[in-house]
N, C-alpha and C positions, 0 to 999 in steps of 0.2 A: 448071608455071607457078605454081601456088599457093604452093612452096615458093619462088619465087624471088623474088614480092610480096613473102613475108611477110622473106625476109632484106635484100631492098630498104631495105622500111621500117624493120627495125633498127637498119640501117646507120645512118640520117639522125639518128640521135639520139644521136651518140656524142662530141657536142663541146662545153665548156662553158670559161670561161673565167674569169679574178678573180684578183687576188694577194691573199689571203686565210688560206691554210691553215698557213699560221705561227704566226697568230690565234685557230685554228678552237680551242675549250675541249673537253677530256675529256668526254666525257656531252652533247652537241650533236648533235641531228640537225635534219638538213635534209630536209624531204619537198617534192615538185615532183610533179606531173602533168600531163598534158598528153594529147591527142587528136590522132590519129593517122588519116590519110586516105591510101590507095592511089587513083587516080586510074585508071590501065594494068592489064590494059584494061578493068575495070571499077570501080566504085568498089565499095571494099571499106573499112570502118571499125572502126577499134582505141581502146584505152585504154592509156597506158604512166605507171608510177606509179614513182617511185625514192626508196630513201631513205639519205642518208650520215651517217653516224657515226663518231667518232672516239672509237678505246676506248684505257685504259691497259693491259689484261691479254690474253695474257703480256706483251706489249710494245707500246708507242703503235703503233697502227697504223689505217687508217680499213676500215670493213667497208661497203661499196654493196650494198643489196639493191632490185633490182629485178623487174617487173612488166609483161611485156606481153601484154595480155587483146586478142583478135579473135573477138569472141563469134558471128558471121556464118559460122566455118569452125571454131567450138569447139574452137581453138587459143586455149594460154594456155603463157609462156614465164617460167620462174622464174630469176633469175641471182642468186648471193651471192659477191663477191668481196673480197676483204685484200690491202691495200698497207700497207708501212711507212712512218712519218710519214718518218724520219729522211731518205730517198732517192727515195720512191713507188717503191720495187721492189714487185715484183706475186709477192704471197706465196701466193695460191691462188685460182681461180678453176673454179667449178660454175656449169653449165647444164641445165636440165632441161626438156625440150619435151613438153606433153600437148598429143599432137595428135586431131583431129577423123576421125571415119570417112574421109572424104572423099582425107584425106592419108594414114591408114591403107593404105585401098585400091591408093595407089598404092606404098606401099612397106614395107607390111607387118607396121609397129608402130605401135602408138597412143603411144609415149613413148621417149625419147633423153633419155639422159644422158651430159653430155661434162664433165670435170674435168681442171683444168689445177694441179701442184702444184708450187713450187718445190724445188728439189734440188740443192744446190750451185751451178752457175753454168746452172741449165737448166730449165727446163718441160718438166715429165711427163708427159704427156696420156694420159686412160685415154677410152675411150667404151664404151659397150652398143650400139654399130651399127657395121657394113662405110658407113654415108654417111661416119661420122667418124673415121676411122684414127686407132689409139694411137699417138703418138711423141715425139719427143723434140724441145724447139727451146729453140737457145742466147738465155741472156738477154743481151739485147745491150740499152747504156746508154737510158735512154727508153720502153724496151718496154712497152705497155700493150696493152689489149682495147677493141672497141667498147662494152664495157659500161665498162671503167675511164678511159676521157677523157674521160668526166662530170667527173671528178676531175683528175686529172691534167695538162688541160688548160691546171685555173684560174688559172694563175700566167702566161698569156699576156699581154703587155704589148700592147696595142691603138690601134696608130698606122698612119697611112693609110703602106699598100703594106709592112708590117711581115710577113714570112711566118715561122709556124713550121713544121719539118719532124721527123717522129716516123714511128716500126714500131709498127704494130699487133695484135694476133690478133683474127681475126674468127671466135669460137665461136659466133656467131649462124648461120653459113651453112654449113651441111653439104652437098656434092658427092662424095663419096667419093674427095678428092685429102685427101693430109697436109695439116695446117695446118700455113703458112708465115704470117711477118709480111709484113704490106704497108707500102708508103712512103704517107706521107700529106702532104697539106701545106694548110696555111689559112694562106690570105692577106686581110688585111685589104683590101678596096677600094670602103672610102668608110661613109660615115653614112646612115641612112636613120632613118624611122620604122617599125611597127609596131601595127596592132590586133588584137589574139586574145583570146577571153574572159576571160582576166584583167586586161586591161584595154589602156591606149596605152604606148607607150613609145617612146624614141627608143633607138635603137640604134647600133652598130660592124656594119656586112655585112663579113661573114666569105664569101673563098670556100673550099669543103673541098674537094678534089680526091683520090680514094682510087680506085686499082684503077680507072679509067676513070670512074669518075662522077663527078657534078659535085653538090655542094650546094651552096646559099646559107642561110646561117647567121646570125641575126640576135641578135644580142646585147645587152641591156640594157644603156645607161653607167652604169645605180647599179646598187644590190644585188646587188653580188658577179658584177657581169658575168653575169647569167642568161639562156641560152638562153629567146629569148619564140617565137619560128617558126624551121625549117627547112624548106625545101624541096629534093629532089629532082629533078634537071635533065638530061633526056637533053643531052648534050654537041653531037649533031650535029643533034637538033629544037626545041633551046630548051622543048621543053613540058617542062611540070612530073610528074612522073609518082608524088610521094609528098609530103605534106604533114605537118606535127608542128607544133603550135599552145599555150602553155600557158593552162592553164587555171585550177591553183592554186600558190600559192606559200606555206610556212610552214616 
């Protein structure tokens, strides 16, 4: 159960949007954080920090390093991955989970590391666990990770009932099945507001639809289309069951 909070709440944080990264300068980083609430079936509260950079060496490419801290189950989850500017093909991605007694207990290591490396037309996948099977998956046109649609999203054009549809990998949620991409689809439907500690803003609601669940996705109309809330939606109770709020932006 604690394993499947914590990949819940990953999930909801893997969409961000902006036509921007044509613009984005060599030596630019973007830092964002935001706070992170499990609701189901208790409340349980995290920190998620990310930060994107665009390097020239060896080649333009943008490097995402992220951070997600659940200091309540002394889970803390490390990811750094490479895309290139020229295509946003996904040149490597690393995950590393230091887990808490707690999850220890149940399956008998306190840390997991999953790496995904590209290879001609393919993702490599190595891991140090039987949760995460090593193998092989075709890169097919669009292919991103819930950690790389931070990025790769932002070039989404935001017009009421506009949908985009993309494959993902989700190295965040270990089951001991091969990782396969999922279909994903965000649909724009409609404008709202937003409060969350970094301040008000008016938004684009995104819905995100992945693997049976439902997010709502709330989108800044300035500054680069910034993720300001998602929420988490069982599909057949309407309750919310994962919350993601930001809190800094720079």
């Amino acid at each position: 159960m604690i394993l499947r909070l914590l990949c819940l709440a990953l999930l909801s944080i893997s969409a961000m949007a902006g036509d921007f990264l044509s613009d984005w300068p060599v030596g630019k980083t973007e830092k964002i954080s935001y706070d992170m609430t499990m609701l189901i079936p208790t409340e349980m509260k995290g920190i998620v920090t990310a930060e994107i950079t665009r390097v020239a060496q060896p080649e333009p490419m943008f490097v995402i390093n992220q951070i997600y801290d659940i200091p309540s189950q002394e889970v803390k989850v490390i990811t750094s991955e490479k895309y290139r500017v020229s295509d946003m093909r996904i040149l490597f991605s690393e995950n590393y989970f230091k887990l808490g007694p707690q999850i220890k207990a149940q399956i008998g290591t306190d840390s997991i590391v999953i790496t995904a490396k590209a290879v001609g037309d393919s993702l490599e996948i190595t891991s140090n666990s039987p949760l995460a099977p090593a193998g092989k998956v075709a890169i097919i046109p669009g292919l991103t990770t819930t950690t790389g649609a931070i990025l790769t999203s932002r070039n989404f054009a935001f017009k009421l009932a506009a949908v985009r549809k993309y494959s993902q990998m989700n190295f965040l949620a270990f089951t001991g099945k091969p990782f396969l991409p999922e279909n994903v689809a965000d649909s724009v439907i409609g404008e709202d507001s937003a409060s969350v500690p970094a301040g008000n803003f008016k938004c684009f609601k995104v819905l995100k639809s992945a693997n049976g669940q439902a997010i709502n996705a709330y989108y800044n109309k300035e500054k680069n289309h910034l993720p300001v809330m998602l929420e988490v939606v069982n599909p057949t109770t309407g309750m919310t069951s994962a919350r993601v709020v930001l809190t800094k932006y720079e």
